[in-house]
N, C-alpha and C positions, 0 to 999 in steps of 0.2 A: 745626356748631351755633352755634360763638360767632360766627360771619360771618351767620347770621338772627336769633341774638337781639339784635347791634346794629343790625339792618336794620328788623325788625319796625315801628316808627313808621313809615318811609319807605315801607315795602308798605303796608301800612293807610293809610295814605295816599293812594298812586296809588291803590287801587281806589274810596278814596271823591272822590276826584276829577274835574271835568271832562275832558273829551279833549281837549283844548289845554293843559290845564294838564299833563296826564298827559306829553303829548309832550313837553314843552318840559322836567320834568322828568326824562326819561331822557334828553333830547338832551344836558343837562348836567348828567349824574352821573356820579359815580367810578367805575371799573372794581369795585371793591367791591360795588357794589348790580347792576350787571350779573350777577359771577359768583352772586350770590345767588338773584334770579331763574332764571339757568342751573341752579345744583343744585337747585330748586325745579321745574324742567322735567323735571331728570334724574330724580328723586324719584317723582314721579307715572308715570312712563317707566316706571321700575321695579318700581312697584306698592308703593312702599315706602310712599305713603299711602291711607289706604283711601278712595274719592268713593262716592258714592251715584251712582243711576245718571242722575237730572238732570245731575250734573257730568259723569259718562261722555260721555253724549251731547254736551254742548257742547263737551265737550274734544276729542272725536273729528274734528269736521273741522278742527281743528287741529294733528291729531299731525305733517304734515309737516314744518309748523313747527319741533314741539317737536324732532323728528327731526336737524335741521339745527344747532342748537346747540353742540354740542361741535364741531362743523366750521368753523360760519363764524363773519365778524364777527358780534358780537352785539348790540353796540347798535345796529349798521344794523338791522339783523333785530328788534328788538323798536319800534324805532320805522315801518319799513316796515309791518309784521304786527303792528299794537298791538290788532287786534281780538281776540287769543286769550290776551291778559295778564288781562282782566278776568274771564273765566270762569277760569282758572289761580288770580287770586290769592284768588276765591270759594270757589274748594274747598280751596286749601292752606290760608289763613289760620287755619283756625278748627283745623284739626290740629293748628296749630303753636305757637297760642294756648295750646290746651290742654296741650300737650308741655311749653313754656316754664313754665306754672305748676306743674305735677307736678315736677318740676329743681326749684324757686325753695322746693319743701317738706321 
């Protein structure tokens, strides 16, 4: 939790982002913000956040992807497959938003 709440700016970020911008921002970030998106993959995997089912759906042709993370490199893999961050961080964000301020009371 404390590795998203210092990420939090940086994901809200990427998702309000251009896509050049977005790449070039994962091609040179920390391993920090990598594993962050990772257990944000792992999260949604596990059902450990609830999506409605617009999210379901977009997320769905993406679950290989998400599949593949705990195995491979991952920042090759979010920059190769940057199409499935943006629906990812559409649906986790606002969970986590919400979570982070619940904590912060």
């Amino acid at each position: 939790m404390k590795r998203i709440k210092a990420n939090y700016q940086t994901l809200h970020g990427l998702k309000n982002s251009q896509p050049k911008l977005r790449t070039c921002i994962i091609s040179n970030c920390d391993s920090d913000l990598v594993t962050c998106i990772s257990e944000c993959c792992l999260n949604v995997l596990n059902r450990n956040i609830a999506l409605t089912d617009c999210d379901k759906r977009k997320l769905h042709k993406h679950e290989s992807v998400q599949k593949q993370f705990p195995l491979s490199d991952k920042k090759q893999l979010i920059v190769q497959r940057r199409g499935f961050l943006l629906p990812l961080l559409n649906a986790v964000l606002p969970t986590l938003a919400s979570f982070i301020a619940a904590k912060q009371q």
